[in-house]
MDTraj code that builds the backbone (N, CA, C; nanometers):
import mdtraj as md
import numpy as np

residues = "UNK UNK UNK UNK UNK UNK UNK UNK UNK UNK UNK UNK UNK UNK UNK UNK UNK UNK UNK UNK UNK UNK UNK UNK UNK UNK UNK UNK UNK UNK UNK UNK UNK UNK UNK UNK UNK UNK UNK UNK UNK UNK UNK UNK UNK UNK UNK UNK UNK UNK UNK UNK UNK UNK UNK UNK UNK UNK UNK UNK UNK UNK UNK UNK UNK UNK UNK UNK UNK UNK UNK UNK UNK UNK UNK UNK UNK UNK UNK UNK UNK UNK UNK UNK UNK UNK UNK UNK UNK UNK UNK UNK UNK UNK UNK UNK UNK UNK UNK UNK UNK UNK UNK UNK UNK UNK UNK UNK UNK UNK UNK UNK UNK UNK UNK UNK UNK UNK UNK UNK UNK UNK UNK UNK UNK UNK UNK UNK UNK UNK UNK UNK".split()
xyz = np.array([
    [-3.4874, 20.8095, 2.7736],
    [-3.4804, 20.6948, 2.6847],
    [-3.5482, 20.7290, 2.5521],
    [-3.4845, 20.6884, 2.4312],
    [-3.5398, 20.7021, 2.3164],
    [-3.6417, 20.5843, 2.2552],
    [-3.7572, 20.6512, 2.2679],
    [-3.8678, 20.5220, 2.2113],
    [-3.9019, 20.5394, 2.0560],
    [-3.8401, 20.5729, 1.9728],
    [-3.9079, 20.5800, 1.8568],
    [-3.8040, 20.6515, 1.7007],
    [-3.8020, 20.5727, 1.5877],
    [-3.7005, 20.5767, 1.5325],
    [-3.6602, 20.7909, 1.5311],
    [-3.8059, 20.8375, 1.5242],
    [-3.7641, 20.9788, 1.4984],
    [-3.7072, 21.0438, 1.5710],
    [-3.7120, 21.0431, 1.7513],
    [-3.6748, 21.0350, 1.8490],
    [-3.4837, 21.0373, 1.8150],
    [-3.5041, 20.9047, 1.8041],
    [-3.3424, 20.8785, 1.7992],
    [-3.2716, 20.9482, 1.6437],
    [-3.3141, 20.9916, 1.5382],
    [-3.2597, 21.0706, 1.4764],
    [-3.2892, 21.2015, 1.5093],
    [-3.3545, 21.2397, 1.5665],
    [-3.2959, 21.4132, 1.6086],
    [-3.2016, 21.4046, 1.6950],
    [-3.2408, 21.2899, 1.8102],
    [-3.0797, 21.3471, 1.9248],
    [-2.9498, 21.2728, 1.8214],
    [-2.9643, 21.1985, 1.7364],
    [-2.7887, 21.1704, 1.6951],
    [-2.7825, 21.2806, 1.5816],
    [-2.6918, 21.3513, 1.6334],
    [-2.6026, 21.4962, 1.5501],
    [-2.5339, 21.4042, 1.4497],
    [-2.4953, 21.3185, 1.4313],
    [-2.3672, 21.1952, 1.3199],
    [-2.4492, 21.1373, 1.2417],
    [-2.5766, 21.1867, 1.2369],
    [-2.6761, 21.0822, 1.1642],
    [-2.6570, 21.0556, 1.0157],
    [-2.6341, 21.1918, 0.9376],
    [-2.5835, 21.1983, 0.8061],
    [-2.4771, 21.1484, 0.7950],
    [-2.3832, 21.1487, 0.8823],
    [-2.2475, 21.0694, 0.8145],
    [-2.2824, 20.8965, 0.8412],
    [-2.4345, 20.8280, 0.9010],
    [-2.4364, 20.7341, 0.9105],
    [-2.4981, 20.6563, 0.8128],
    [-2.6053, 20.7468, 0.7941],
    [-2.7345, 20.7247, 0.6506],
    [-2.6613, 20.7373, 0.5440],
    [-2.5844, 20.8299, 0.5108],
    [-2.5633, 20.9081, 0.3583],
    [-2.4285, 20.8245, 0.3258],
    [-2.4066, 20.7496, 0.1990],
    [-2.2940, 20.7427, 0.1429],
    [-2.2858, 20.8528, 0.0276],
    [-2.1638, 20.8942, 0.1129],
    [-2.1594, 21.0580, 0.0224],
    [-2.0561, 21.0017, -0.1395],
    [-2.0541, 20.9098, -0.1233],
    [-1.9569, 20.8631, -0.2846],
    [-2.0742, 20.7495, -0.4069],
    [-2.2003, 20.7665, -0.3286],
    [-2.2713, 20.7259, -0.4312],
    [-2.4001, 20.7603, -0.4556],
    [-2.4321, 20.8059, -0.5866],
    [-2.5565, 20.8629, -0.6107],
    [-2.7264, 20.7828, -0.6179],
    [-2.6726, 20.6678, -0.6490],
    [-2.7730, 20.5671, -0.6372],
    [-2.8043, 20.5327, -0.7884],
    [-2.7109, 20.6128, -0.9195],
    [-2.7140, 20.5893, -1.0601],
    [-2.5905, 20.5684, -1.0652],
    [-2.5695, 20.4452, -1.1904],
    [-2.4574, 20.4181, -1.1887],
    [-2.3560, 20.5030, -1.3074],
    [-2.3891, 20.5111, -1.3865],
    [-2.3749, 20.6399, -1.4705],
    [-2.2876, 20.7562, -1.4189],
    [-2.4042, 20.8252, -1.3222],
    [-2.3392, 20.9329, -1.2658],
    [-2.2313, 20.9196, -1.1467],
    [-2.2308, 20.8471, -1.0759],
    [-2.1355, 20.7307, -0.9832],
    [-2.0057, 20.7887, -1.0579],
    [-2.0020, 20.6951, -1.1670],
    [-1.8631, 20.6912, -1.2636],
    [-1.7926, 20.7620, -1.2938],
    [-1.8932, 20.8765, -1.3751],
    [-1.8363, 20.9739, -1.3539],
    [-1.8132, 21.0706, -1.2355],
    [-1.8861, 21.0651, -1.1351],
    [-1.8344, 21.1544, -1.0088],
    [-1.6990, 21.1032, -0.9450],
    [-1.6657, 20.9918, -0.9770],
    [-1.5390, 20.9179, -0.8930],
    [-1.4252, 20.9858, -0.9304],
    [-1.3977, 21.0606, -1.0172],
    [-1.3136, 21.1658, -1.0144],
    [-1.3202, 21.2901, -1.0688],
    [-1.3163, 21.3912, -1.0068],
    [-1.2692, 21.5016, -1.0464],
    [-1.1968, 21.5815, -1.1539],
    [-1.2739, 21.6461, -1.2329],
    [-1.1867, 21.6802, -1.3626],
    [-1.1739, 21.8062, -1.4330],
    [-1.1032, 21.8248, -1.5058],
    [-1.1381, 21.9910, -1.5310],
    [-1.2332, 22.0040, -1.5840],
    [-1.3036, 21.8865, -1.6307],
    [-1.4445, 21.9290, -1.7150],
    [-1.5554, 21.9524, -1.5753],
    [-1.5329, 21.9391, -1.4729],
    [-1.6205, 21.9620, -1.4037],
    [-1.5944, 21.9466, -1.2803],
    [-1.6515, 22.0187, -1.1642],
    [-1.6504, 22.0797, -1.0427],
    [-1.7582, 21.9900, -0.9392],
    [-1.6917, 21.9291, -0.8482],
    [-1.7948, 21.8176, -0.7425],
    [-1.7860, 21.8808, -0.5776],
    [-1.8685, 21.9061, -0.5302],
    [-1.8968, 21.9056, -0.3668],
    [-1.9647, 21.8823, -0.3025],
    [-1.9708, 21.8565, -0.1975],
    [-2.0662, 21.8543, -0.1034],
    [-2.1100, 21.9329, 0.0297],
    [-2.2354, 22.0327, -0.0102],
    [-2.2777, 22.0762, 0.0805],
    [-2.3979, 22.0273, 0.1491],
    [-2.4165, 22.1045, 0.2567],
    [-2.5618, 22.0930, 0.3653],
    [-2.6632, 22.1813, 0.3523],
    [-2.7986, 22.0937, 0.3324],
    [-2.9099, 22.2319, 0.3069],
    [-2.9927, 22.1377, 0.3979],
    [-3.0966, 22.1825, 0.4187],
    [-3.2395, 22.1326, 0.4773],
    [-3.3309, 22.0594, 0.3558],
    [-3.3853, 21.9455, 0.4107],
    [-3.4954, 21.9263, 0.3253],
    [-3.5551, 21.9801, 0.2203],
    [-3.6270, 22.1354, 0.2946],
    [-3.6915, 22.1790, 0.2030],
    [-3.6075, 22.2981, 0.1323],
    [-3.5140, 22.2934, 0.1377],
    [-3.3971, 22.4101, 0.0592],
    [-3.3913, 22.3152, -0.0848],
    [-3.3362, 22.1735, -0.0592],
    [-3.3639, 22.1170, -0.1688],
    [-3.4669, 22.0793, -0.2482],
    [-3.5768, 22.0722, -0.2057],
    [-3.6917, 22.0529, -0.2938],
    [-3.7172, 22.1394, -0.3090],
    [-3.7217, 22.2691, -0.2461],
    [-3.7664, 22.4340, -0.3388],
    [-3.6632, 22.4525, -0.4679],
    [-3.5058, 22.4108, -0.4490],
    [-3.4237, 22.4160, -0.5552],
    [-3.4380, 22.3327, -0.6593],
    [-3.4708, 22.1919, -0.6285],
    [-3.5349, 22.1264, -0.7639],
    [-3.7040, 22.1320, -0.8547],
    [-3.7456, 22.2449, -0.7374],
    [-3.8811, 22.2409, -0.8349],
    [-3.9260, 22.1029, -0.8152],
    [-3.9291, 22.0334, -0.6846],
    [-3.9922, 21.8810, -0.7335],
    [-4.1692, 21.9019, -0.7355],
    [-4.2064, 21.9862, -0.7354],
    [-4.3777, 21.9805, -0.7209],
    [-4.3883, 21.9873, -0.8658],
    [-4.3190, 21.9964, -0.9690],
    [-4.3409, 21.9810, -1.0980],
    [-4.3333, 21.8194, -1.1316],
    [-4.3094, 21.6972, -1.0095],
    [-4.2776, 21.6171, -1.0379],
    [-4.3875, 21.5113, -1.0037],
    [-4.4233, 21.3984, -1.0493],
    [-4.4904, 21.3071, -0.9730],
    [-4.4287, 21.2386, -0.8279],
    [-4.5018, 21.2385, -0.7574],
    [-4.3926, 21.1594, -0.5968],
    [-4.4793, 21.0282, -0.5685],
    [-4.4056, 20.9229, -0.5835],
    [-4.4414, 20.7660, -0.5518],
    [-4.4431, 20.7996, -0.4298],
    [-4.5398, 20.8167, -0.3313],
    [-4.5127, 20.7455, -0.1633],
    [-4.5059, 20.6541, -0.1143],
    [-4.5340, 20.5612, -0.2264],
    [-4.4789, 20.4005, -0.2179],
    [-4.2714, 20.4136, -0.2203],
    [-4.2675, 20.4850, -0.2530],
    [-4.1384, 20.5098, -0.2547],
    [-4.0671, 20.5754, -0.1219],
    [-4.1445, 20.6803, -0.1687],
    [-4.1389, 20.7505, 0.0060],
    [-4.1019, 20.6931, 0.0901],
    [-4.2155, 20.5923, 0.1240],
    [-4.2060, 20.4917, 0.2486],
    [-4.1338, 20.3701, 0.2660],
    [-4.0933, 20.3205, 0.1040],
    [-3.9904, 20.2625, 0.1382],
    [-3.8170, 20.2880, 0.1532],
    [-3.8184, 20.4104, 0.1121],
    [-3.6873, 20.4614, 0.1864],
    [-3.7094, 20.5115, 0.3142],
    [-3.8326, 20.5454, 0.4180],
    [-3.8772, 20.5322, 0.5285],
    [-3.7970, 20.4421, 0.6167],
    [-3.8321, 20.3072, 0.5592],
    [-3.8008, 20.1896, 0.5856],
    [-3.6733, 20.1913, 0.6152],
    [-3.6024, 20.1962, 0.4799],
    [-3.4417, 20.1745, 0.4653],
    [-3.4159, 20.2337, 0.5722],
    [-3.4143, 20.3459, 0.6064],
    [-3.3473, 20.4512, 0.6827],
    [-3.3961, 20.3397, 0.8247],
    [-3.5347, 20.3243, 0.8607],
    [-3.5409, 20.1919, 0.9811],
    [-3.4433, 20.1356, 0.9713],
    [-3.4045, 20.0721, 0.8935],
    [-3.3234, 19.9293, 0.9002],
    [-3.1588, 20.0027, 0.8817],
    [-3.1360, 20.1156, 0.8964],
    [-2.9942, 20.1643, 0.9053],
    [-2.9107, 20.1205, 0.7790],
    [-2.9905, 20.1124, 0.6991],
    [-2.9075, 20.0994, 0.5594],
    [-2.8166, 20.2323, 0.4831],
    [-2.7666, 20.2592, 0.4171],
    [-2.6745, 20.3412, 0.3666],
    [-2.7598, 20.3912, 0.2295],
    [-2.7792, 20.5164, 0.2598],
    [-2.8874, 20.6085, 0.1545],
    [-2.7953, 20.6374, 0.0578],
    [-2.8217, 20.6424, -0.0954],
    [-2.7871, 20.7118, -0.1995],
    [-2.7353, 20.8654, -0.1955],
    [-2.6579, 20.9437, -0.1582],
    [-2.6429, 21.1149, -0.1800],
    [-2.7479, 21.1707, -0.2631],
    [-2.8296, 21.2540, -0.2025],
    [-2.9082, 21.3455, -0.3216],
    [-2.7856, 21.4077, -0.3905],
    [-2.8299, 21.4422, -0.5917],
    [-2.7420, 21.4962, -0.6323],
    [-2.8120, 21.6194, -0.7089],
    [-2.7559, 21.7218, -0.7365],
    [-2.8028, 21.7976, -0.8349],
    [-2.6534, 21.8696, -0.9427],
    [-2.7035, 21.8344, -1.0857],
    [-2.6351, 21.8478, -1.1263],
    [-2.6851, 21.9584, -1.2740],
    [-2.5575, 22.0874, -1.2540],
    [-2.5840, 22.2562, -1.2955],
    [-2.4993, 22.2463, -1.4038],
    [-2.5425, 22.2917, -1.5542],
    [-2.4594, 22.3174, -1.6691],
    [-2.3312, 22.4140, -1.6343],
    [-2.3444, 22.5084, -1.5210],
    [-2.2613, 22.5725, -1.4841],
    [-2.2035, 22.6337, -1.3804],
    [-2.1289, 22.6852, -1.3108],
    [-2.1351, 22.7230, -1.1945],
    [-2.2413, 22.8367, -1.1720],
    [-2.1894, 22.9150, -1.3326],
    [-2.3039, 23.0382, -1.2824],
    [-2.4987, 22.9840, -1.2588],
    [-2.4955, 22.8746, -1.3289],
    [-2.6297, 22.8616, -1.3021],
    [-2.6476, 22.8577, -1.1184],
    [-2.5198, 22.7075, -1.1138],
    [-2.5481, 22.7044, -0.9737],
    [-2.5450, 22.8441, -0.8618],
    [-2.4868, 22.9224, -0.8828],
    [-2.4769, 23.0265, -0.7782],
    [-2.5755, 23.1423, -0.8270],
    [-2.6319, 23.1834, -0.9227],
    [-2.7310, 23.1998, -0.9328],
    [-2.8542, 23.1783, -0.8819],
    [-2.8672, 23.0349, -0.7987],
    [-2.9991, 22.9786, -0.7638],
    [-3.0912, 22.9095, -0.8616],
    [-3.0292, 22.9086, -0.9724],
    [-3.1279, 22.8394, -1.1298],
    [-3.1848, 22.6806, -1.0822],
    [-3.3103, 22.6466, -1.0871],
    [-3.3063, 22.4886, -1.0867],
    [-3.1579, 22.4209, -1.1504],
    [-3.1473, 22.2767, -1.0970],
    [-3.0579, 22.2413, -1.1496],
    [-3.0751, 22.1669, -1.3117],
    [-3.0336, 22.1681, -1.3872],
    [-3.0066, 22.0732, -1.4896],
    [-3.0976, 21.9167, -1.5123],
    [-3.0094, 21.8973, -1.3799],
    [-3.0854, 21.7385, -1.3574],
    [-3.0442, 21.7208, -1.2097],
    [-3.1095, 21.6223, -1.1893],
    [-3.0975, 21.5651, -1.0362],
    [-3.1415, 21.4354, -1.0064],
    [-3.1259, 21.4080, -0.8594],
    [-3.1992, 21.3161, -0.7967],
    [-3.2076, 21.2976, -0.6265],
    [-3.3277, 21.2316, -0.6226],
    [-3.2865, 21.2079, -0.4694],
    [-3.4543, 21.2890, -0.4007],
    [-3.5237, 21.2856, -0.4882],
    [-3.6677, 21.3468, -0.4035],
    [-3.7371, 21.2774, -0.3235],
    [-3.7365, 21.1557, -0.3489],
    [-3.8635, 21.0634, -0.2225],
    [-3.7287, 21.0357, -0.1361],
    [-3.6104, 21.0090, -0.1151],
    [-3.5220, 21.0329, -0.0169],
    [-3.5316, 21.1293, 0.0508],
    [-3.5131, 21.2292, -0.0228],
    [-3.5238, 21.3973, 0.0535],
    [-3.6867, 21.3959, 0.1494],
    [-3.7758, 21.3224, 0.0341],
    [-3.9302, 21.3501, 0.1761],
    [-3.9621, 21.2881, 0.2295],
    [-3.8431, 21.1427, 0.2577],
    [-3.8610, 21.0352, 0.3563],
    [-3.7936, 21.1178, 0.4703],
    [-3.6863, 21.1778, 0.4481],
    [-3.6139, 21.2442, 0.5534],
    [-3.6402, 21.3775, 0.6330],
    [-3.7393, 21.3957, 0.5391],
    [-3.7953, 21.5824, 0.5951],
    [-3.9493, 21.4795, 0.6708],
    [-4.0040, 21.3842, 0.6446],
    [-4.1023, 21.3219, 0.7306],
    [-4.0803, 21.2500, 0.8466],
    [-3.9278, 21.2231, 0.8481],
    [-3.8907, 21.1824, 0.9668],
    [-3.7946, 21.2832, 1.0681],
    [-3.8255, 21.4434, 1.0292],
    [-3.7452, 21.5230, 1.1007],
    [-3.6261, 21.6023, 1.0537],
    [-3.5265, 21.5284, 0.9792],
    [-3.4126, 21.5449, 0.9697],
    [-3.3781, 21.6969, 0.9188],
    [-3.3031, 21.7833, 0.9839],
    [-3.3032, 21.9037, 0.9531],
    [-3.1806, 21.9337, 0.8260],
    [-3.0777, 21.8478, 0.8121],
    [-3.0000, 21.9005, 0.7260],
    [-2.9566, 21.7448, 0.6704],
    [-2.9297, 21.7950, 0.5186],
    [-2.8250, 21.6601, 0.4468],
    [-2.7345, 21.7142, 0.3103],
    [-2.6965, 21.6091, 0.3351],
    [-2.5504, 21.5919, 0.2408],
    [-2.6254, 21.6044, 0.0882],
    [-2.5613, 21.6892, -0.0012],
    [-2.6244, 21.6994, -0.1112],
    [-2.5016, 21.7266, -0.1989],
    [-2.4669, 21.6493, -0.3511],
    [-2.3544, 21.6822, -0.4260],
    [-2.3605, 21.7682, -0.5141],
    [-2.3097, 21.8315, -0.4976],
    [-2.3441, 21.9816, -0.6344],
    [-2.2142, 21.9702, -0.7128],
    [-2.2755, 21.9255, -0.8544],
    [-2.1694, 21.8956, -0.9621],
    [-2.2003, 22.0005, -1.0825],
    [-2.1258, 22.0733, -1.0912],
    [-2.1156, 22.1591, -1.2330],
    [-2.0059, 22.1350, -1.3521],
    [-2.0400, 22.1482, -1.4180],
    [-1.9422, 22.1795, -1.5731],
    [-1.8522, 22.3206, -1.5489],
    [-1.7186, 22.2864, -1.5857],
    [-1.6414, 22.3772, -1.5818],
    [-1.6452, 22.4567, -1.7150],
    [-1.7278, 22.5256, -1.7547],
    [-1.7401, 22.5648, -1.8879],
    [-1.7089, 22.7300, -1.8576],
    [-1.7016, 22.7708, -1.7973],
    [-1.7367, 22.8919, -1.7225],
    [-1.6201, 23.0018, -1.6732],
    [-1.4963, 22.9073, -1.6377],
    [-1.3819, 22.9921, -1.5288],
    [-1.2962, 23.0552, -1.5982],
])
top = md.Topology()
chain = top.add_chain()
for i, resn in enumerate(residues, 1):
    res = top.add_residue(resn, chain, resSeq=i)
    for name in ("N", "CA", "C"):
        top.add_atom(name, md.element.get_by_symbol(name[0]), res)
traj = md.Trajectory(xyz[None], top)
């Protein structure tokens, strides 16, 4: 029997496709433009671990609300539908390179979810087609 929310997200393998709405970033801005695909720029979604993404955004250069933290803690309690972490690369070559990204988001998500276990998530990697 599962007694405890962390418990029950390691044994459900579907957890990310339950938490994560992979079609919204949690900015509305970038939303808009991600809703379609264009030659000006390149959208996907891959899987990294927690800390794959916060070593790639450099977030220790950042301030972290754990008031924040904990209330996406929460959310994730109450089975609400999480924002997609996004990171977004001037280019492909930056992105495959390994370069920090450009810009991003999604860090006190990312360390609500690496504090409650979660080994892998949905992350959108959007580049500028400036490059091909």
């Amino acid at each position: 029997m599962i007694t405890s929310l962390k418990e029950w997200i390691l044994f459900n393998e579907s957890l990310n496709n339950i938490i994560f709405d992979t079609e919204y970033t949690g900015r509305s801005d970038w939303d808009e433009i991600l809703k379609h695909e264009s030659d000006k720029f390149h959208k996907e979604i891959i899987y990294m671990s927690p800390d794959q993404f916060l070593e790639r955004v450099r977030y220790k250069r950042f301030k972290t609300d754990y008031d924040k933290v904990k209330e996406y803690t929460n959310t994730i309690s109450s089975a609400k539908k999480l924002p997609t972490p996004i990171m977004w690369f001037m280019s492909k070559f930056q992105y495959e390179q390994g370069f920090a990204p450009s810009w991003h988001d999604g860090n006190h998500r990312v360390l609500a979810l690496k504090e409650l276990g979660i080994k892998e998530i949905p992350v959108i990697i959007a580049y500028e087609r400036n490059d091909l």
